[in-house]
LOPATI-622427 format. One line per 10 residues: number of its first residue (from 1); for each residue z, x, y of C-alpha. Coordinates in nm, 2 decimals. Each point is the difference from the previous one (the first is absolute). Example, Ala and Ser with C-alpha at 12.3 -4.5 7.8 and 13.67 -1.06 7.14 Angstrom:
1> 0.78:1.23:-0.45 ~ -0.07:0.14:0.34
***
This chain:
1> -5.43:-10.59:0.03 ~ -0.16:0.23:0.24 ~ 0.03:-0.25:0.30 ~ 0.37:-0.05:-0.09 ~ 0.12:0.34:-0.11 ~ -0.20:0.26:0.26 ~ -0.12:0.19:-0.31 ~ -0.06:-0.04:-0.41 ~ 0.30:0.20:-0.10 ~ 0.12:-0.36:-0.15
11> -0.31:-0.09:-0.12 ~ -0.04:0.30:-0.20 ~ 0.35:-0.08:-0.18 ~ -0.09:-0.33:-0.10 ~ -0.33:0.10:-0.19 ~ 0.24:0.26:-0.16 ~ 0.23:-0.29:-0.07 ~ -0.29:-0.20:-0.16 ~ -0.15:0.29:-0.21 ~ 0.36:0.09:-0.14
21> -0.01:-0.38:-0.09 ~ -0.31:0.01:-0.13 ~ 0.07:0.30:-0.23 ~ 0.29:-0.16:-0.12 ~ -0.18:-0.31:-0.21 ~ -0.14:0.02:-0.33 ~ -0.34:-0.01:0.09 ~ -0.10:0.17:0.36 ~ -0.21:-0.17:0.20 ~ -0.23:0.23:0.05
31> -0.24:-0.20:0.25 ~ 0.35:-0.04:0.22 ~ 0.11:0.37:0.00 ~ -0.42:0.08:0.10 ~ 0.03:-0.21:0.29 ~ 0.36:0.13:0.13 ~ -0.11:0.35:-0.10 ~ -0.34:-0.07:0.21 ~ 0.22:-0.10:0.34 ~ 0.21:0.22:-0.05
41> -0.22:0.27:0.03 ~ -0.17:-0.18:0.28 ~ 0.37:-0.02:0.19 ~ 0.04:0.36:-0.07 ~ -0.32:0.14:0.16 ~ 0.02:-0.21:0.29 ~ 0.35:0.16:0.07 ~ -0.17:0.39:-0.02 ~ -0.19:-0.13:0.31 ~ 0.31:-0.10:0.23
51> 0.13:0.33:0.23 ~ 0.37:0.07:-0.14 ~ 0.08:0.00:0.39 ~ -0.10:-0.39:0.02 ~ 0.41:-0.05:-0.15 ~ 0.14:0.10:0.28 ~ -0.19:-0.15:0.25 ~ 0.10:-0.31:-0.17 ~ 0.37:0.10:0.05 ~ -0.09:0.08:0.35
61> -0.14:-0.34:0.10 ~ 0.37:-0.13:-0.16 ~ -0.16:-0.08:-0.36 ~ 0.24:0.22:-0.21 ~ -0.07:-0.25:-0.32 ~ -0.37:0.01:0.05 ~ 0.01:0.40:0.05 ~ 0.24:0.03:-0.34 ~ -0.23:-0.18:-0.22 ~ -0.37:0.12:0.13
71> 0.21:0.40:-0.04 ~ 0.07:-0.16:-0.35 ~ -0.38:-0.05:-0.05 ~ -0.10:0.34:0.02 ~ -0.02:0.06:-0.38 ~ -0.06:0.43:0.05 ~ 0.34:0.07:0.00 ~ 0.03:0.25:0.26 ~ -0.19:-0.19:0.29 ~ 0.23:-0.28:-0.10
81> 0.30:0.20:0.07 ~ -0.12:0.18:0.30 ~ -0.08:-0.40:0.13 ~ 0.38:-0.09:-0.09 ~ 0.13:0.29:0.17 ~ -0.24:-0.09:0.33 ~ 0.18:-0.38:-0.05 ~ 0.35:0.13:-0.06 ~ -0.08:0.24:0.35 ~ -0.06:-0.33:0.24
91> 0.23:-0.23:-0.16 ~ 0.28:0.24:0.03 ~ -0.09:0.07:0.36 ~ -0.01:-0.37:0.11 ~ 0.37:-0.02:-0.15 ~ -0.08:-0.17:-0.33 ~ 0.20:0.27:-0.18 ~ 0.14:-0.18:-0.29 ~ -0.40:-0.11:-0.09 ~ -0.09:0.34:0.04
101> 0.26:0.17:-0.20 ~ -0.11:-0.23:-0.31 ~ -0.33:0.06:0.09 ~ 0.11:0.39:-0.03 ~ 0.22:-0.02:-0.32 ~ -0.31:-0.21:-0.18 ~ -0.21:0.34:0.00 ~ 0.01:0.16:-0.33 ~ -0.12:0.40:0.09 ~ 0.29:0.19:0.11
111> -0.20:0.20:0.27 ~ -0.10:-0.33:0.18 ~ 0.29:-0.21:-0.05 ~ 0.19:0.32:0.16 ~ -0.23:0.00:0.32 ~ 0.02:-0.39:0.04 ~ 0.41:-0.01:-0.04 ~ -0.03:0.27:0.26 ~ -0.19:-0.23:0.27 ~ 0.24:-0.26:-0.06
121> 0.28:0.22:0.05 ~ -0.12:0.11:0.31 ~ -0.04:-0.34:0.11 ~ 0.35:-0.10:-0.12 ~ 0.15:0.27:0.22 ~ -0.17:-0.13:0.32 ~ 0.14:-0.28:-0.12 ~ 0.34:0.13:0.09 ~ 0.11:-0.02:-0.39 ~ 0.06:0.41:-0.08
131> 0.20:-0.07:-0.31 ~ -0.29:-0.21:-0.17 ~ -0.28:0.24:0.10 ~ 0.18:0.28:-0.14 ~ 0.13:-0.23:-0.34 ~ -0.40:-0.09:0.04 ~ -0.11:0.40:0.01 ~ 0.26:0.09:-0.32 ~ -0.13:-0.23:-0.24 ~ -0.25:0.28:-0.04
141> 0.10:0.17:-0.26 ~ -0.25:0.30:0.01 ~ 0.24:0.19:0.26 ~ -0.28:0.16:0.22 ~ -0.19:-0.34:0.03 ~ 0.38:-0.14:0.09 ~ 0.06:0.32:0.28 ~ -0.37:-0.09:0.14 ~ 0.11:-0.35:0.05 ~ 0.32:0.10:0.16
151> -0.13:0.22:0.23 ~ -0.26:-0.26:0.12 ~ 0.29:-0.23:0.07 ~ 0.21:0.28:0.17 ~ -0.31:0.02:0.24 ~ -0.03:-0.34:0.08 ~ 0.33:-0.09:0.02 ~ 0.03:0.33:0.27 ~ -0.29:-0.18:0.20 ~ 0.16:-0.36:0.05
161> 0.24:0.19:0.14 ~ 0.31:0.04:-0.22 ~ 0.04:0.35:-0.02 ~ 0.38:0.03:-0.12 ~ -0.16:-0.24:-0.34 ~ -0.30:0.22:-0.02 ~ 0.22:0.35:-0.01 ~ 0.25:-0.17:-0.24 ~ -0.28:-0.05:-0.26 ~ -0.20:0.32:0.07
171> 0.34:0.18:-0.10 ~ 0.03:-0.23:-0.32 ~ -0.31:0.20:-0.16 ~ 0.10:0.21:-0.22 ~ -0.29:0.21:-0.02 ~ 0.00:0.31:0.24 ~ -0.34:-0.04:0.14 ~ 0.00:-0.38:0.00 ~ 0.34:0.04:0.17 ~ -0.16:0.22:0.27
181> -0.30:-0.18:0.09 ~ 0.18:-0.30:0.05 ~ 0.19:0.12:0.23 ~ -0.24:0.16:0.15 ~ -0.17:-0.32:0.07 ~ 0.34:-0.15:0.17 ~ 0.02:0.26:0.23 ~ -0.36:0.01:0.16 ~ 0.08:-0.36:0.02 ~ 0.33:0.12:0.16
191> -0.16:0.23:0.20 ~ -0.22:-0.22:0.17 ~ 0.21:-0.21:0.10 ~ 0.16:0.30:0.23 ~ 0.34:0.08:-0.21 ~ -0.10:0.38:-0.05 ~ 0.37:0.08:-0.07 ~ -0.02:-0.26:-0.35 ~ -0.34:0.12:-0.09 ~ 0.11:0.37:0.02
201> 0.23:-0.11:-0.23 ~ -0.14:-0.19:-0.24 ~ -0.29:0.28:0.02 ~ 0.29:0.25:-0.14 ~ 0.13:-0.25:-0.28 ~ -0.42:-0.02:-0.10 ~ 0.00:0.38:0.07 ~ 0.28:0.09:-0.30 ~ -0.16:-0.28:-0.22 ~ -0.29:0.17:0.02
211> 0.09:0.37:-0.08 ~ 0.12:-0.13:-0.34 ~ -0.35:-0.07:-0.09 ~ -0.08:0.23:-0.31 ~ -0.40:-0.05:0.06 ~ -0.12:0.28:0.28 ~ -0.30:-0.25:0.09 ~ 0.22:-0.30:0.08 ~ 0.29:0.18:0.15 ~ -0.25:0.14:0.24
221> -0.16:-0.32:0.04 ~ 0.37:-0.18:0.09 ~ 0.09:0.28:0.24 ~ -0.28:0.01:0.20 ~ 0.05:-0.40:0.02 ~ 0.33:0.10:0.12 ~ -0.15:0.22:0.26 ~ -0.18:-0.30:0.15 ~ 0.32:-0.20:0.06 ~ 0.14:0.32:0.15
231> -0.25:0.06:0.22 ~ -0.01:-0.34:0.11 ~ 0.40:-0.01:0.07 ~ -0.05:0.29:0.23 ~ 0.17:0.25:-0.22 ~ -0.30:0.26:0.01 ~ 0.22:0.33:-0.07 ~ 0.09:-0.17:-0.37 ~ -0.38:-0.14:-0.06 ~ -0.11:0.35:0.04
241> 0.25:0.13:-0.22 ~ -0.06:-0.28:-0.27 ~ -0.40:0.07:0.08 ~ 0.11:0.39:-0.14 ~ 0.13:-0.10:-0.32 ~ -0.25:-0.28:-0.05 ~ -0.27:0.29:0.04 ~ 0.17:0.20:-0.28 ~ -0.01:-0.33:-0.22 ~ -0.33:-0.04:0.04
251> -0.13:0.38:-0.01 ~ 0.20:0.02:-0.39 ~ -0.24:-0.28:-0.14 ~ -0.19:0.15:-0.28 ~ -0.26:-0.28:0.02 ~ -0.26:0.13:0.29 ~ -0.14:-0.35:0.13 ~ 0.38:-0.11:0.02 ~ 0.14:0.26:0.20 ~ -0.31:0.01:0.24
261> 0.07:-0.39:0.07 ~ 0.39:0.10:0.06 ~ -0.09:0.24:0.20 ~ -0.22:-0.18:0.21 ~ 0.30:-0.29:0.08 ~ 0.22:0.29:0.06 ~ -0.25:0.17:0.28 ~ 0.01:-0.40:0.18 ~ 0.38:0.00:-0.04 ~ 0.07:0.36:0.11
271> -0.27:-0.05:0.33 ~ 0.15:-0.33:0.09 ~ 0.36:0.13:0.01 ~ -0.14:0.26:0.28 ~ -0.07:0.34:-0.23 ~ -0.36:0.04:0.04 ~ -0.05:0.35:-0.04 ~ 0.17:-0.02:-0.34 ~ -0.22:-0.32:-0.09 ~ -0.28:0.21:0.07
281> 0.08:0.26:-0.26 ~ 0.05:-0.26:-0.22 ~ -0.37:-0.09:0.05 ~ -0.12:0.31:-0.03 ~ 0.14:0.02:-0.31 ~ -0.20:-0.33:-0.16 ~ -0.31:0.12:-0.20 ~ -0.18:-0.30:-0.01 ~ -0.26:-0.04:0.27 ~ 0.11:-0.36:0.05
291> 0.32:-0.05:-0.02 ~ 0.02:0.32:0.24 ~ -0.19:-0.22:0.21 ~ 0.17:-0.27:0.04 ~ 0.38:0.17:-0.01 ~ -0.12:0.21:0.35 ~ -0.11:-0.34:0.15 ~ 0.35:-0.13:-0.05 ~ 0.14:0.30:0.14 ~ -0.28:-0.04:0.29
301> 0.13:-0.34:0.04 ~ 0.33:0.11:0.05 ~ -0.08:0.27:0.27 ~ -0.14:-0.26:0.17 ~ 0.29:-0.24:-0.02 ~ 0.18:0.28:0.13 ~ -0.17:0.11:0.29 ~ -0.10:0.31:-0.13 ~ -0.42:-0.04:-0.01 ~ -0.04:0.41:0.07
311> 0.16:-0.01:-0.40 ~ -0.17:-0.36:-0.06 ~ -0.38:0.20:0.12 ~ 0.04:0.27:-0.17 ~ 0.07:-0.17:-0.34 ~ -0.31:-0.23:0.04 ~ -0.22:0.26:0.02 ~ 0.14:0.18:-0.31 ~ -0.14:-0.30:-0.17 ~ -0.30:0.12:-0.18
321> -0.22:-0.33:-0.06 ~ -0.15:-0.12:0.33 ~ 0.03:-0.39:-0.01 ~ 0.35:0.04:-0.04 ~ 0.04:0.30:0.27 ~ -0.22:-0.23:0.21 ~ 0.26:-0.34:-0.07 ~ 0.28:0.17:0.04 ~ -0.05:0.24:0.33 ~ -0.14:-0.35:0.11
331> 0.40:-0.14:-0.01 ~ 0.09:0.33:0.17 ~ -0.21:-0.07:0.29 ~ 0.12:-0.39:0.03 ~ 0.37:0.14:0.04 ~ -0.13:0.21:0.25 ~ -0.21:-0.20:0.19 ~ 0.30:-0.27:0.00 ~ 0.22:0.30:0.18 ~ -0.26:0.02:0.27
341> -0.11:0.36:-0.06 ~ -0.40:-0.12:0.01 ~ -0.15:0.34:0.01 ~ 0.16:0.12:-0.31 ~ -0.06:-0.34:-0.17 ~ -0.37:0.06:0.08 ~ -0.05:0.41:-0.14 ~ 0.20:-0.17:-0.36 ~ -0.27:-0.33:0.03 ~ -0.30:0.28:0.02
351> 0.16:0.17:-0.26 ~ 0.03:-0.28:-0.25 ~ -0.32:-0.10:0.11 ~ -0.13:0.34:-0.12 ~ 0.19:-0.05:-0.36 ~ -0.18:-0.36:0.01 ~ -0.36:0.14:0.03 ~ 0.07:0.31:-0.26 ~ 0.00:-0.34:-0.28 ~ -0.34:-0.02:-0.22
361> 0.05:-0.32:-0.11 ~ -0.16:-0.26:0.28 ~ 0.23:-0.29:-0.04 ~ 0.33:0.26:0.01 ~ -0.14:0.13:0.26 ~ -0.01:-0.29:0.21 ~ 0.30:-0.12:-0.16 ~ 0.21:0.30:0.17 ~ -0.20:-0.01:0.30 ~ 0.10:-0.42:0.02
371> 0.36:0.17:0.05 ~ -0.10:0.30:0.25 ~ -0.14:-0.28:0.23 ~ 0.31:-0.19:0.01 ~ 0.22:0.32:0.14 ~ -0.31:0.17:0.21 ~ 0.03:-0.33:0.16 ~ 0.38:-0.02:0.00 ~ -0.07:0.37:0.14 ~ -0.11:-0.17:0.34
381> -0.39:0.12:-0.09 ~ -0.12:-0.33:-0.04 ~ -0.36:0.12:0.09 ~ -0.03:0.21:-0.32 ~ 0.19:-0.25:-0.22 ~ -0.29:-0.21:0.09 ~ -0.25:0.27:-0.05 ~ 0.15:0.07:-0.37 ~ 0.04:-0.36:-0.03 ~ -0.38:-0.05:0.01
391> -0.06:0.31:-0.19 ~ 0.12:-0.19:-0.35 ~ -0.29:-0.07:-0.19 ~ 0.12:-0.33:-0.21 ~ 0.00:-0.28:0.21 ~ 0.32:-0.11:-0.17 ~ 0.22:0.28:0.12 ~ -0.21:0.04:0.31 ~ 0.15:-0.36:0.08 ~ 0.35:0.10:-0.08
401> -0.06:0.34:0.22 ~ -0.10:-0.22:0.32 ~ 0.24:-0.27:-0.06 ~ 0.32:0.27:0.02 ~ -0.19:0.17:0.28 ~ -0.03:-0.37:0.21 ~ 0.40:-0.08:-0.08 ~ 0.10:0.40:0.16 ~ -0.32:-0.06:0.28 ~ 0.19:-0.35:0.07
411> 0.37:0.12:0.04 ~ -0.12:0.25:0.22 ~ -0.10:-0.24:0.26 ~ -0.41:-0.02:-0.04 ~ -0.02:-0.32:-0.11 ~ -0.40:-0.05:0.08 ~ -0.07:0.27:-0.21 ~ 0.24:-0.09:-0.27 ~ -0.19:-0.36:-0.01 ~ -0.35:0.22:-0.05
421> 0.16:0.20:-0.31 ~ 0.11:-0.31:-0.15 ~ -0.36:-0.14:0.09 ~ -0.10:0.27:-0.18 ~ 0.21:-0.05:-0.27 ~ -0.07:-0.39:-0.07 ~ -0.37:0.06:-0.04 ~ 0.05:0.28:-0.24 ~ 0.23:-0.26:-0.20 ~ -0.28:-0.29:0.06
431> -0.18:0.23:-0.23 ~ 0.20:0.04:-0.31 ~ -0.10:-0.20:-0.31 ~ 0.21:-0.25:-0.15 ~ 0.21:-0.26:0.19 ~ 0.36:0.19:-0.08 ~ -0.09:0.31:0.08 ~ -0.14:-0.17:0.30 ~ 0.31:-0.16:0.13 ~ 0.20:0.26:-0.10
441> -0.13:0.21:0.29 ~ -0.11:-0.26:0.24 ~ 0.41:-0.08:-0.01 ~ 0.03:0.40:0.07 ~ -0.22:-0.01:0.30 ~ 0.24:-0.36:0.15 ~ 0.28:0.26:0.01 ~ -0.20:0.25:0.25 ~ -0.15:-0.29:0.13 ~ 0.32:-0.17:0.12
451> 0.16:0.33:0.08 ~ -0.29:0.09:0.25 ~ 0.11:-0.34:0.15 ~ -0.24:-0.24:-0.07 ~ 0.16:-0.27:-0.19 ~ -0.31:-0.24:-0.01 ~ -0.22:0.19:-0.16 ~ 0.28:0.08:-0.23 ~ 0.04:-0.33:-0.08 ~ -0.36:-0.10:-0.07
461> -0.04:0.33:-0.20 ~ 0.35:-0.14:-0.18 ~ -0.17:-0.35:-0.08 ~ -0.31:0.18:-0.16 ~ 0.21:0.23:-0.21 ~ 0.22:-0.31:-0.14 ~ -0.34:-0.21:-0.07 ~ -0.13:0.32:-0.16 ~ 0.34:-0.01:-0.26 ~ -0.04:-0.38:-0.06
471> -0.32:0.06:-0.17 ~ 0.18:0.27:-0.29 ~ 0.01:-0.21:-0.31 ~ 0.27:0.23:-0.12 ~ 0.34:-0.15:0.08 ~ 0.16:0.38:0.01 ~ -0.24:0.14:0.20 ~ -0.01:-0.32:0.27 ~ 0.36:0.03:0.00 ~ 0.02:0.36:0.10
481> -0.31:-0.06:0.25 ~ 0.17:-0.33:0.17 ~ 0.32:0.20:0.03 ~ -0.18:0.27:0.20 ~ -0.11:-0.25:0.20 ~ 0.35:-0.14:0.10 ~ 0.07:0.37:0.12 ~ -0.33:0.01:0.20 ~ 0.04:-0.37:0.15 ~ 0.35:0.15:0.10
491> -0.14:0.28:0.16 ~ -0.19:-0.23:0.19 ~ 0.25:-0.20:0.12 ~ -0.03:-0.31:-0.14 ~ 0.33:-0.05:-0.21 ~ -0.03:-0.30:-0.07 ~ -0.30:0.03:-0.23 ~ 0.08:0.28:-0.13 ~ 0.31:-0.19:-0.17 ~ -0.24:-0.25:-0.14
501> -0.19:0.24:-0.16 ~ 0.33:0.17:-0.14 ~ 0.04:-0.32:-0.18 ~ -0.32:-0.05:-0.16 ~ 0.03:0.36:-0.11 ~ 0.34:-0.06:-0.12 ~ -0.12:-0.34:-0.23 ~ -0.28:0.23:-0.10 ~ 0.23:0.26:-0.13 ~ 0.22:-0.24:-0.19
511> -0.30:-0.13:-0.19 ~ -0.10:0.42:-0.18 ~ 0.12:0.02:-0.32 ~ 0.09:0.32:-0.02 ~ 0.40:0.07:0.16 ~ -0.12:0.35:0.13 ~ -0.31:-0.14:0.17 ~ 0.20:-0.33:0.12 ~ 0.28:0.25:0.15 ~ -0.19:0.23:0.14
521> -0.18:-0.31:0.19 ~ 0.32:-0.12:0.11 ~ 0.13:0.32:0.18 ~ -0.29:0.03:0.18 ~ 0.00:-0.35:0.12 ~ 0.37:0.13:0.12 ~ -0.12:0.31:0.16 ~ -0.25:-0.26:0.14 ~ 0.23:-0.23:0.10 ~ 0.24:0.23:0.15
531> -0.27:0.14:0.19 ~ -0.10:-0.32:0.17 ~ 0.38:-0.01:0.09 ~ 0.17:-0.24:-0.26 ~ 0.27:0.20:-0.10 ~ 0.19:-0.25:-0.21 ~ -0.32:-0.16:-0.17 ~ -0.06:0.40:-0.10 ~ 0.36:0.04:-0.11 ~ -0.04:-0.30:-0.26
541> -0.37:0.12:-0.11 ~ 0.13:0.40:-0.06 ~ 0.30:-0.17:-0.21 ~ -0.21:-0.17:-0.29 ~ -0.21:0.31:0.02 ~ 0.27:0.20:-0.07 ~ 0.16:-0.29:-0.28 ~ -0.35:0.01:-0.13 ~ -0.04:0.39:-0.01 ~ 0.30:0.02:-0.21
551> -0.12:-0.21:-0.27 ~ -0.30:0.28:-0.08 ~ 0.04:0.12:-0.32 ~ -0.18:0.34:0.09 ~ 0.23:0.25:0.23 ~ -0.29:0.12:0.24 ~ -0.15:-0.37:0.15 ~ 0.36:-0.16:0.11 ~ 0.14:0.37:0.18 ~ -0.33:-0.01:0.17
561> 0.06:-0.35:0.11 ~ 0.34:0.03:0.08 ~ -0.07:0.31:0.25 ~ -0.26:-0.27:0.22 ~ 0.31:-0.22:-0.04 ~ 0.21:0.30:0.17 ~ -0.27:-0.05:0.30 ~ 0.04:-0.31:0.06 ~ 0.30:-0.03:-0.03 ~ 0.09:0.27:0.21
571> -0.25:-0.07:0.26 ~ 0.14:-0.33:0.03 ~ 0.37:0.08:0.13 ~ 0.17:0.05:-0.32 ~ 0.01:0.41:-0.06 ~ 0.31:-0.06:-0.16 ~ -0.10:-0.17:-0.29 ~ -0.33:0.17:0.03 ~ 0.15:0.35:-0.10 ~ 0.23:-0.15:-0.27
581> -0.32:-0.10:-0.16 ~ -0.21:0.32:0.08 ~ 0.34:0.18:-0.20 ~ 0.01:-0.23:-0.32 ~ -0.40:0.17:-0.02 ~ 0.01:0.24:-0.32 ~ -0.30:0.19:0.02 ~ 0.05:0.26:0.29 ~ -0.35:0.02:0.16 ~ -0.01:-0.40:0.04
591> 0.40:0.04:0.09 ~ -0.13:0.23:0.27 ~ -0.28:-0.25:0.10 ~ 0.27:-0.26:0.07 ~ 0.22:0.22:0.22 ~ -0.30:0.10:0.23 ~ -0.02:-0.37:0.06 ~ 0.35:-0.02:0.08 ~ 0.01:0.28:0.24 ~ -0.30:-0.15:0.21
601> 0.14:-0.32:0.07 ~ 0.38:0.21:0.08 ~ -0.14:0.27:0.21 ~ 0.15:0.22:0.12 ~ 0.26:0.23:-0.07 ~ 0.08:-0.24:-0.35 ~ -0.30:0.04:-0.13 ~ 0.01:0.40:0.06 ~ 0.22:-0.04:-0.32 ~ -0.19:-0.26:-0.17
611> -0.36:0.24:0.05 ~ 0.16:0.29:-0.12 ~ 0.15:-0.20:-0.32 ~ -0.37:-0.11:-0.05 ~ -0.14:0.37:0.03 ~ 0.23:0.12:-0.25 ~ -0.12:-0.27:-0.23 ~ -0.36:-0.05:0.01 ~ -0.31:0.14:0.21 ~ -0.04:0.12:0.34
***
């Protein structure tokens, strides 16, 4: 039954079958119902042993049946849903909707049936069929579950592209802050595609949605979403003012932790629309030690973006823990040296250098100091990069220190001795234990390797590295080693092999049972690929990544997916569809990580906007 079914769900029901039948004589046969009770119980335990995750990689080799019945196994109840959910997830996504809504109808708890409906609703509507994802999203009946399903549709129709759908259903909500965060989904959408003039509006319609909101915590939390899409149609007089009230929102919340957290978003939105000084009191105004912190590195962050570092300086050095003054004067100088002013780029690398050397701890120690070689060396004072470089007393870091030192020595022009730093560099990685960790940095030292220009040795030290990976008995971890490999063969030149290796690491990656491991595996294959120059073979690989990431049941593991996805895509040619994706991104941090990778395959002046969107979200 096993062999013909994919799982014992079936079997199960027929030894139910034959026990109600048995019960149902006159006389039991007891010796019967022992031996059905005994494999039962022997079907049952063997099922606690198979990953919940195994379902859906069923459904993703194109075995829905087999997936449904070994979900159907699972006899705890709630690693049997969460495996049905995973199945519905990649069935839906390869277009098998009608399978997957059953598949979604059949669970029984309203929480999980509700997240499962969703996924195929979402899939519907790339489907082109609005009217059945949205008939799909209000057979909910528990009405917030049926707004968070609508919403999720309104974002996903906005990103295929059909924006005048996507508004009509965000104005369908009834509820006022449902109402406004839809729409305020549709037009960063709209924004980014460059229509300013519809986003402003559509900003305003979100804007008097969401000053209906009776709560003070999610009014303020709406409007300073507002701001963003303000701020990112160019309207920067109105983002301030909406920055004002969103302040005075967040400053009436009774609850301490929950205006300190709206205040914090309100000092990114308020910096990135261009008033620093006033995001600065705001800081000022934070108690806690942290989140002080981190609010005046977004402000920082935005002093950089706008070319005022005499404000950006000053700011850092307010900063009254040293690793992070020491991180972020470090970006400071980077900026700098990239505008050519070397000598001041060198008096802020001795400073942060200073901050670096004031740590107790060892390890952050020569953690912040890894980062002070980077811009001493970006600095043009390659000499004491190298000198700090050496300093670092674990060889680990010590290897990372000469390796960035060999890559800035290289572009300079001195390639002989950037091919004695990365000398340097592969004996110090001969000596690390363990053939990963090994390869790991052996595939570090091909990069400065092949930039100091000799391709050969890069090659041979390429060759050892992969050998090195196809001794890991872990298929995870010779996935992820392989896959470095295919970067390092490509910085060596050879192409060609370095797409072989791509697809061994791919089939590798296709065999993990887990769908976060197996998608992670297959974005960095794309990242791999589309470094060794095979754009469309990286296009394909970063789109089951993505279908893959949105069958995750957890919110964290797929946005974190979907932002390599953003790279890839972006880096590939298609910023377009890269920022629509970066947008449809809930969380604002991992939102903010998306943009940045926008804006560095854009340049310049696009990603001007993008980089101060991403300030205003997350951290400097």
């Amino acid at each position: 039954m096993l062999v013909l079914t994919g799982g014992d769900a079936t079997a199960l029901t027929e030894i139910e079958t034959c026990q109600d039948l048995l019960l149902d004589l006159p006389e039991p046969d007891l010796y019967a119902l022992a031996r059905l009770s005994h494999h039962r119980s022997q079907l049952k335990s063997r099922n606690n042993n198979i990953p919940p995750t195994l379902s859906s990689l069923w459904a993703t080799l194109g075995q829905p049946n087999r997936a449904e019945q070994l979900a159907r196994s699972l006899t705890d109840p709630y690693w049997q849903d969460q495996a049905l959910i995973s199945v519905v997830g990649v069935v839906a996504a390869v277009g098998d909707l009608e399978h997957a809504e059953r598949l979604a109808q059949s669970l029984t708890d309203p929480y999980w049936q509700a997240q499962a409906l969703t996924r195929v609703a979402e899939a519907v509507a790339v489907g082109g069929d609005l009217e059945h994802a949205k008939q799909l999203a209000r057979t909910l009946t528990d009405p917030f579950r049926q707004a968070h399903a609508l919403i999720r549709v309104v974002g996903v129709v906005a990103a295929v592209g059909d924006l005048e759908h996507a508004e009509q259903l965000a104005r369908s909500l009834t509820d006022p802050f449902r109402q406004a965060h839809a729409l305020i989904l549709v037009a960063g959408v709209v924004a980014a595609a460059g229509d300013r003039e519809h986003a402003r509006r559509l900003a305003t319609e979100a804007e008097q949605f969401a000053r209906s909101i009776t709560d003070p915590g999610l009014q303020a939390q709406e409007l300073i979403s507002v701001v963003e899409v303000v701020t990112a149609a160019g309207d920067r007089e109105h983002a301030r003012r909406l920055a004002t009230e969103a302040e005075q929102f967040a400053r009436s919340l009774t609850d301490p932790v929950q205006r300190a957290e709206a205040l914090t978003s309100v000092v990114g939105v308020v910096a990135a629309a261009g008033d620093l000084e006033h995001a600065e009191q705001l800081v000022r105004s934070l108690t806690d030690p942290y989140q002080r912190a981190e609010a005046l590195i977004r402000v920082a962050g935005a002093a950089t973006a706008a070319g005022d570092l005499e404000h950006a300086e000053r700011l850092v050095r307010s900063l009254t823990d040293p690793y992070q003054r020491a991180e972020a004067l470090a970006r400071v100088v980077e900026v700098v040296a990239a505008a050519g002013d070397r000598e001041h780029a060198r008096r802020l690398a001795t400073e942060a250098e200073q901050f670096a050397r004031s740590l107790t701890d060892p390890y952050w120690q020569d953690q912040a100091l890894i980062s002070v070689v980077g811009v001493v060396a970006a600095a043009g004072d390659l000499e004491h990069a190298e000198q700090l470089a050496r300093s670092l007393t674990d060889p680990y870091q010590r290897l990372q220190a000469l390796i960035r030192v060999a890559g800035v020595v290289a572009v300079a022009g001195d390639l002989e001795h950037a091919r004695r730093l990365a000398t340097n560099a592969e004996q110090l990685a001969r000596t690390l234990t363990g053939p990963g960790l090994q390869a790991e940095e052996l595939i570090r030292v091909v990069g400065a390797v092949a930039a100091a220009g000799d391709r050969e040795h890069a090659r041979r030290l390429a060759t050892d590295a992969e050998q090195l990976a196809r001794t890991l008995t872990d298929p995870d971890q010779r996935a992820e080693e392989l896959i470095r490999v295919v970067g390092a063969v490509a910085a060596a030149g050879d192409h060609e092999h370095a797409r072989r290796l791509a697809t061994d690491a791919q089939q590798i990656a296709q065999t993990l049972t887990m769908p976060d491991q197996r998608a992670e595996e297959l974005i960095s294959v794309a990242e791999a690929v589309a470094a060794a120059g095979d754009h469309e073979h990286a296009r394909r690989l970063a789109t089951d990544a993505e279908q893959l990431a949105r069958t995750f049941t957890t919110p964290y593991w797929p946005e974190q997916t979907l932002i390599r996805v953003v790279g890839v895509v972006a880096g590939v040619g298609d910023d377009e569809h890269a920022e629509q994706l970066a947008r449809t991104l809930t969380d604002p941090e991992q939102r903010a990580q998306a943009l940045v990778h926008v804006a560095r395959a854009v340049g310049l002046p696009r990603a001007n906007r993008l980089l101060g969107e991403a300030f205003a979200l997350g951290r400097f």
